[in-house]
Structure formats: structure tokens, C-alpha cells
C-alpha positions in Angstrom: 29.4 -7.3 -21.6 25.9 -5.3 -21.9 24.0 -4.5 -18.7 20.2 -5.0 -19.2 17.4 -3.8 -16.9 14.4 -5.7 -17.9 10.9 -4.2 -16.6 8.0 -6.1 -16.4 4.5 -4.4 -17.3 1.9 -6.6 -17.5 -2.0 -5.2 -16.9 -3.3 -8.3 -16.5 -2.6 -8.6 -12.8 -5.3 -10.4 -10.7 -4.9 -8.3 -7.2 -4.2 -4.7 -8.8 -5.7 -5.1 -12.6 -3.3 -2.5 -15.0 -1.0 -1.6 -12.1 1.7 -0.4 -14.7 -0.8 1.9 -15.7 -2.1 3.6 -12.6 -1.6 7.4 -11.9 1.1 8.5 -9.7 2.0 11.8 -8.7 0.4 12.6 -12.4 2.3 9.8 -14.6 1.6 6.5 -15.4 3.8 3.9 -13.3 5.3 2.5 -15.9 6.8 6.1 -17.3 7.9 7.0 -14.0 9.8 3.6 -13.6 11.5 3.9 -17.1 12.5 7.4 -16.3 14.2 6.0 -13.4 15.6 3.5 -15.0 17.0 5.8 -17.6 19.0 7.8 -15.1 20.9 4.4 -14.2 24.9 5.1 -15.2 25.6 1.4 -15.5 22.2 0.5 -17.7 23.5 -0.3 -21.4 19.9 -1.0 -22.7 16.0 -1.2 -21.2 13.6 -4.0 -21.6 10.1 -3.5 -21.2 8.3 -7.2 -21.0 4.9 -7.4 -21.3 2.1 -9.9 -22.7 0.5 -10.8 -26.2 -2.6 -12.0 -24.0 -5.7 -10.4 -24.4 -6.6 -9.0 -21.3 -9.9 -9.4 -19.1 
């Protein structure tokens, strides 16, 4: 059996538009979360879910 993280980045949040996105500590979210993810010793694969939805 496969163990599966599954991230969701979606930009088209209505409190924080393109959260996933935002700077922290000089990298977008969304590279420091896979990088964290990727460290995981039990992860077989990664997900990123996101939208086809055009956004605002």
C-alpha cells in the first residue's frame, strides 16, 4: 500500500487571495511546504491539488 500526501494550493482563496503563493522567509509557501513534505520517510508519492478555475 502507497502512502500519499496530497497538498492543496489553490490561489483563489477569498480571505488571503494566492496564499500558496505568498513570500516566506524568501520562498513561496507552496515550495517550502513540498520541501517539507519531501523530507517525510513514510511519503511514497506527493499530490499537489489545485484548480482549472480562472481566478479573480
Amino acid at each position: 500500500m502507497s502512502v500519499v500526501a496530497i497538498l492543496q494550493a489553490r490561489v483563489g482563496s477569498t480571505r488571503l487571495p494566492r496564499k500558496v503563493l505568498r513570500d516566506v522567509a524568501g520562498q513561496p509557501m507552496l515550495v517550502r511546504d513540498m520541501r517539507r513534505l519531501q523530507r517525510a520517510q513514510r511519503l511514497d508519492k506527493i499530490v499537489v491539488a489545485t484548480t482549472t478555475e480562472p481566478q479573480g
